[in-house]
C-alpha positions as CSV (number, residue, x, y, z in Angstrom):
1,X,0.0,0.0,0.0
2,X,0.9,3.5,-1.0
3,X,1.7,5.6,2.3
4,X,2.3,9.2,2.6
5,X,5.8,8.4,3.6
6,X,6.2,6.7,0.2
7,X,4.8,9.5,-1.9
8,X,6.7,12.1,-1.1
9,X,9.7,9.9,-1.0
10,X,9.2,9.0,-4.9
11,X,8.0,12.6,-5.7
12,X,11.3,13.8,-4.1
13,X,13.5,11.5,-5.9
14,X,12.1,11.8,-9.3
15,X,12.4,15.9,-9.1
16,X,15.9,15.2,-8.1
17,X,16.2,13.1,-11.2
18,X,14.7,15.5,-13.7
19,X,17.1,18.0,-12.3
20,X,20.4,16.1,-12.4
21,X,19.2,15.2,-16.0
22,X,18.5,18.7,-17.2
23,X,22.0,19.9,-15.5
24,X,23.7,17.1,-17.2
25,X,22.2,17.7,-20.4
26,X,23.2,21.2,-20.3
27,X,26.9,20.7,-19.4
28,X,26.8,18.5,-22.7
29,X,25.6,21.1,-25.0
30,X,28.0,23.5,-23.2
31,X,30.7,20.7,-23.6
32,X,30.0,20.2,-27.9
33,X,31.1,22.7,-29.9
34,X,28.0,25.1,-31.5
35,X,24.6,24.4,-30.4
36,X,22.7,21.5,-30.5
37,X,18.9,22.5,-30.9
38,X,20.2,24.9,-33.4
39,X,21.9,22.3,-35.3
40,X,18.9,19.7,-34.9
41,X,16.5,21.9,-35.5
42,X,17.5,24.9,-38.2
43,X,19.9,22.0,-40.3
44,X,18.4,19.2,-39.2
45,X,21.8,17.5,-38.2
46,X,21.5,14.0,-37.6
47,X,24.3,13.0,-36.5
48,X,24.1,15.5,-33.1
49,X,20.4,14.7,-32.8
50,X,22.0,10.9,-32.4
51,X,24.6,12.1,-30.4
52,X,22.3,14.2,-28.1
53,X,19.6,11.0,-27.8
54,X,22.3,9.1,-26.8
55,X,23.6,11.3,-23.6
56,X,20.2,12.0,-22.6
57,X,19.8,7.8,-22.4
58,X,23.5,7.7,-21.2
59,X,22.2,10.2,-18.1
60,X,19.1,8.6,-17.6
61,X,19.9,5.2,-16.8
62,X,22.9,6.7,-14.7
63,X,20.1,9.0,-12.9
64,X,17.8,5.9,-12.6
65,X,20.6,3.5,-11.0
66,X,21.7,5.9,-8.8
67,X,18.0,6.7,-7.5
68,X,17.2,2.7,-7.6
69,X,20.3,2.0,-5.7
């Protein structure tokens, strides 16, 4: 059963996980050279849209392990 205790608990560790995934995903597009929705989305740039999909699921399951324990 779904306490109080519980709730919050999840709710506080999935906004800490949004956050440490937005951070991280900004240090990335401060780390590649130009910038990224830019080159996704004015010249359509697959190669950085790849490379951007796959940090965000790099940080994600990262953020998830590290939440899961």
């Amino acid at each position: 059963m779904l306490n109080m205790d519980t709730f919050l608990a999840s709710l506080a560790y999935s906004l800490m996980g949004v956050v440490t995934f937005l951070v991280s995903f900004i240090v990335i597009d401060l780390l590649t050279p130009g910038k990224l929705w830019a080159e996704i989305i004015e010249k359509q740039n697959r190669a950085v849209a790849t490379l951007a999909g796959a940090g965000a699921l790099g940080i994600a399951i990262i953020v998830a392990a590290a939440i899961h324990g």
